[in-house]
C-alpha positions, 0 to 999 in steps of 0.5 A: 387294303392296298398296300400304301395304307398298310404302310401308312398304319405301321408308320402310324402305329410305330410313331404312337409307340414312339410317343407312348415309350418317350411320355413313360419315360418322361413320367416314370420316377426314377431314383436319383435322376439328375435333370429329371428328364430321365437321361441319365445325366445323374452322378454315380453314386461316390463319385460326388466328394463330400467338402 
């Protein structure tokens, strides 16, 4: 294997990676997530003032 392949399979294998982390996160259910999309984007708890 010459080393152009190399580098193509570690550039290959790290975007899989890439997709794989982003589709767990994606789907992993986390309590009291905002948007859903798993950015963090959800209020702290008590910083929601009840009327």
């Amino acid at each position: 294997m010459d080393s152009q392949s190399i580098i193509v399979l570690v550039l290959f294998a790290a975007a899989v990676g890439f997709m794989g982390w982003r589709l767990y996160k994606a789907l992993s259910i986390e309590q009291g997530s905002g948007c859903g999309k798993g950015c963090g984007c959800s209020p702290q708890k008590g910083s929601i003032k009840k009327a």
